[in-house]
MIMIVO-43964 format. One record per residue: x, y, z of N, C-alpha, C in turn. Coordinates in steps of 0.05 Angstrom, whole numbers, plus 5000, padded with zeros to 4 digits. Each point is the difference from the previous one (the first is absolute). Example, Ala and Ser with C-alpha at 12.3 -4.5 7.8 and 13.67 -1.06 7.14 Angstrom:
<pts>
526448865156498250245000501850245000;499350214986501650245001498550225014;
</pts>
This chain:
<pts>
355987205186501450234989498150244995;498449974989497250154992499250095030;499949895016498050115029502250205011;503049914996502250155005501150274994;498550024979500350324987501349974971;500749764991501449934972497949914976;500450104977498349884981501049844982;499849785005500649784984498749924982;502249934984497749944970500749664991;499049855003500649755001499549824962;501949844995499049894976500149754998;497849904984498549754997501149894980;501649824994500749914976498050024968;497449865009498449974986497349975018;497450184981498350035025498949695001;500249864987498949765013501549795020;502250195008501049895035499250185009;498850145002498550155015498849835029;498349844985498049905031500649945026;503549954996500649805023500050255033;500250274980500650255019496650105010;498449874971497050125009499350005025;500049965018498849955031501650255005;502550024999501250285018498950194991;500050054974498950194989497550124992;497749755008496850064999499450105025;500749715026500350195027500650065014;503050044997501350255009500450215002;502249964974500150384981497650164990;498749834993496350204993499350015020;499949985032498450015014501550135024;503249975004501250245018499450255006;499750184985498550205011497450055006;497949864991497349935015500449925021;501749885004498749775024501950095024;501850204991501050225023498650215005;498750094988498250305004501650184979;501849954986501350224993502950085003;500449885026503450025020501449824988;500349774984501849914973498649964976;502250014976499449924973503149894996;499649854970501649894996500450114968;501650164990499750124973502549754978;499249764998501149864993499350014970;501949964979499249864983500549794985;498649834978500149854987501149944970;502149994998499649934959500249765005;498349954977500449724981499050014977;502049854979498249974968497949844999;498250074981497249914991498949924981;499049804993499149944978500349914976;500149904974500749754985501850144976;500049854982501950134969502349875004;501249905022502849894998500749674998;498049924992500749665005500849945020;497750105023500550045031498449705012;497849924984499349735012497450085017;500049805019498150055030501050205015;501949945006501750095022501650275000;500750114972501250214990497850174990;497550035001498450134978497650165009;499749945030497050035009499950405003;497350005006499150355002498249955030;501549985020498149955028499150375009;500150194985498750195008498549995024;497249924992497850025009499649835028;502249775008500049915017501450295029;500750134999500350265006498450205000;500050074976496150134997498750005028;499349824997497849925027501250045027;501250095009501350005027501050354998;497650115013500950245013502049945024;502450304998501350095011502649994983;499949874973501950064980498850174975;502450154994499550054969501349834975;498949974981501249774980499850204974;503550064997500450074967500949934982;499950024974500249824974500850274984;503149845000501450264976499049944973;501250104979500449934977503150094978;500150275008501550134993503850055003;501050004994503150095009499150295029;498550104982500050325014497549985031;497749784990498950055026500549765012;502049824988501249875024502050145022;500450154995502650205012498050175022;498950074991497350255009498149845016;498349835000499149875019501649845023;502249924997501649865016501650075026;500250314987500750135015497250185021;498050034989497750055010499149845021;500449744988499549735023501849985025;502850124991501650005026500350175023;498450284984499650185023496949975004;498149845005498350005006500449745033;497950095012500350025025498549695003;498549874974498749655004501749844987;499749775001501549814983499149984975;501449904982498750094972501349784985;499049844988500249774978500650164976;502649884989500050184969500749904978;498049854988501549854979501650144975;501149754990501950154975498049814979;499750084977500049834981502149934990;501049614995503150045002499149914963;497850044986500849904978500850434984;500650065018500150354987502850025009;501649895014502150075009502050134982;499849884969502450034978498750204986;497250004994497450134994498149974989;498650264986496849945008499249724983;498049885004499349724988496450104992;500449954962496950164991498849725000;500549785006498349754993502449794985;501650064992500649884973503849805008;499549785006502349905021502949944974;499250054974501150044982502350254993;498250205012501750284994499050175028;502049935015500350215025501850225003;499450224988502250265000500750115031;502350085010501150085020499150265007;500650155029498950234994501250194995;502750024983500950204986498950174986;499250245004498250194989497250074998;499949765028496650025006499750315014;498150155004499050195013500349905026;498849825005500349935034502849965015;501749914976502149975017502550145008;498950294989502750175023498950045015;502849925024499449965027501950175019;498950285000501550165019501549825014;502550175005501949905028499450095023;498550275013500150165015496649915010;498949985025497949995002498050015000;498349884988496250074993499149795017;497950044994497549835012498249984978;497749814999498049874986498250045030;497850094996497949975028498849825006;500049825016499049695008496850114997;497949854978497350015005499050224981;502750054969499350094988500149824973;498450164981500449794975501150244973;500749774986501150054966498749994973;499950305001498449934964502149934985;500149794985501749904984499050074973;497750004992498850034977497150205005;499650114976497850235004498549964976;496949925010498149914976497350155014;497849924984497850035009497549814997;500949814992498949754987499649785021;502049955017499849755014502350055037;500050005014501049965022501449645000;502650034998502149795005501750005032;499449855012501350065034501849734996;503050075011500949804999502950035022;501949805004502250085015502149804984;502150055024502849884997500449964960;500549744979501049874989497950114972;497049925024497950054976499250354989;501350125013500250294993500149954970;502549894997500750094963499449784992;498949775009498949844980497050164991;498950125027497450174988499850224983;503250064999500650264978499849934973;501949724994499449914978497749904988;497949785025497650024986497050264992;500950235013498850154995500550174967;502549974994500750074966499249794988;500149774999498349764992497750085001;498149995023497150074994499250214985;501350184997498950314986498350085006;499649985029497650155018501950175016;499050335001500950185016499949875035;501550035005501049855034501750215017;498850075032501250025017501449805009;503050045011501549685007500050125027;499249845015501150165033501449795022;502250124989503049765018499250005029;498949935020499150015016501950105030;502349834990502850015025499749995019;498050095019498649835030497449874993;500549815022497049774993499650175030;501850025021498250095027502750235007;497550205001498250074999499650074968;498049974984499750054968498950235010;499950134972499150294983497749944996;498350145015496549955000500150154966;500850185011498250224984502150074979;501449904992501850064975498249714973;499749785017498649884985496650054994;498250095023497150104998501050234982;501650155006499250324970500249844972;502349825004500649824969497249874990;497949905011498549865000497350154992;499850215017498350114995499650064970;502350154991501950134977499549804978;500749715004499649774976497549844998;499549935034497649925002499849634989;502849974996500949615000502250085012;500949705016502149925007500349725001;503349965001501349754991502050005023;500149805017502349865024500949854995;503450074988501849745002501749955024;500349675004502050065015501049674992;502649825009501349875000498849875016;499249975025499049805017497749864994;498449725008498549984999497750125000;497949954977497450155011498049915021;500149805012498150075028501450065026;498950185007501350195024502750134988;499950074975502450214998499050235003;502750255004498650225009498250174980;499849934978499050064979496449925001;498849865022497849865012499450275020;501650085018500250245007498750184996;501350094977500250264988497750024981;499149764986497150074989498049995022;500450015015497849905020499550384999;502950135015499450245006499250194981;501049944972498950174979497449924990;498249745011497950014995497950215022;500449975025500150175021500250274994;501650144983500450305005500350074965;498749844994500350104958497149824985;498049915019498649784986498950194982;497750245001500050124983500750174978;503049984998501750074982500749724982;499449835004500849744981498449974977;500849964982498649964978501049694990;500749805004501249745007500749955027;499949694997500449825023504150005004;500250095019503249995016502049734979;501949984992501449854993502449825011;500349795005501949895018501349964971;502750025004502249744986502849995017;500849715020500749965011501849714991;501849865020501149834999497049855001;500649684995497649685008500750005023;497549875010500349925031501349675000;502150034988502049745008502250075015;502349825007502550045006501550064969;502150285006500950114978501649744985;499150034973501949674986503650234994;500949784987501950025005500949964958;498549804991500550014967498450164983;496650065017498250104985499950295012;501950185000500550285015498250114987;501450014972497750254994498050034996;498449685003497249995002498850095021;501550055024498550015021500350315017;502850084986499850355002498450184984;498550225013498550104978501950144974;499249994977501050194981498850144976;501250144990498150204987497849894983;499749714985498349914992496749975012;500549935029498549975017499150315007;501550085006499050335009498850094993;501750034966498350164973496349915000;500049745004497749764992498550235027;500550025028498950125017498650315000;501950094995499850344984497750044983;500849944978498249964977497149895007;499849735022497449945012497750195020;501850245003499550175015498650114989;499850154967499150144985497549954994;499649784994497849864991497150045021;501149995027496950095017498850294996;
</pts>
């Protein structure tokens, strides 16, 4: 349909059925217009929900980002919002590559600060009027969510506002920077942040080895080492299979964050 002139936007129940399509879509769809010269593309896209909070289990819960990540000829975005789910999605559909787009489905009703006790809806959130009439969100841009000068917080999808809430917890001034594309990311929306705070903190939901959060310190050690005044901070999912009774041990939340943040200060 895609090679045909149609843009299809295809959905995944849950991204952890994802795999069974992985082969079409690592090398195929990422690789159709390379491997033509140019003379087809396939502007397909992807939803599927992402990631844990729902008493989702193994099978309901996973954050396979980064297994995407790695395979040029896609872009991979990570909403968070009512408003830049609307705005990127539509960005992704007039864009001319295939594009992976997760939802965070534990935000669906709304935002989630850590706390599986008290989840408020997004009635009256800022983010969530959601024009009827068309915008765009620009694929490969990012979101100041929060404005500090103390600490750089990079985060996406779910852990956006769990990083909102542990940053009023820590009581360290914090840039939050919602990231919303992993590919292509915001070089330089996060290096000015960095420069500017001179720590940073990467959350994300997925495992920490080889999450894209492994990535991304790599490159801000690369293009900010002399602006650091501390060592880079991971707080991420365990490198287990997601449990299914011990959730919230194994999603990050503001306890953990805060604990990260705050460790930042100290170098």
């Amino acid at each position: 349909m895609g090679i045909n002139g149609l843009r299809p936007v295809v959905e995944i129940q849950f991204a952890d059925y994802i795999f069974p399509a992985y082969d079409q879509i690592v090398n195929e769809l990422a690789k159709i217009r390379h491997r033509s010269g140019g003379e087809y593309w396939s502007p397909v896209t992807v939803r599927t929900p992402a990631g844990g909070g729902i008493r989702g289990g193994h099978h309901h819960s996973q954050s396979p980002e980064s297994q995407f990540t790695h395979t040029p000829g896609l872009k991979v975005v990570y909403c968070s919002t009512p408003y830049n789910a609307k705005g990127l999605l539509i960005s992704a559909v007039e864009c001319n590559d295939p594009v992976i787009f997760f939802e965070p489905k534990r935000c669906y009703r709304g935002p989630f600060y850590g706390d599986p006790h008290n989840v408020p809806t997004w009635e009256g959130h800022p983010e969530a009027e959601v024009p009827e009439s068309h915008y765009t969100v620009p694929l490969g841009e990012a979101r100041l969510a929060m404005e500090g000068d103390e600490c750089t917080v990079i985060a996406w999808g779910t852990m956006v506002h769990v990083s909102e809430q542990a940053i009023r917890d820590s009581g360290v001034s914090c840039d939050l920077i919602d990231l919303q594309t992993l590919v292509p990311w915001d070089r330089g929306a996060v290096v000015n942040s960095i420069e500017k705070t001179g720590r940073c903190v990467i959350v994300h939901e997925a495992p920490k080895t080889s999450g894209f959060g492994a990535e991304m310190a790599a490159s801000v050690q690369e293009r900010c080492f002399y602006h650091l005044e501390s060592p880079i901070q991971r707080v991420t999912g365990w490198d287990t299979p997601f449990p299914h009774t011990t959730e919230w041990d194994y999603m990050p939340g503001p306890t953990r964050i805060a604990a990260a943040i705050r460790r930042t200060q100290e170098g």
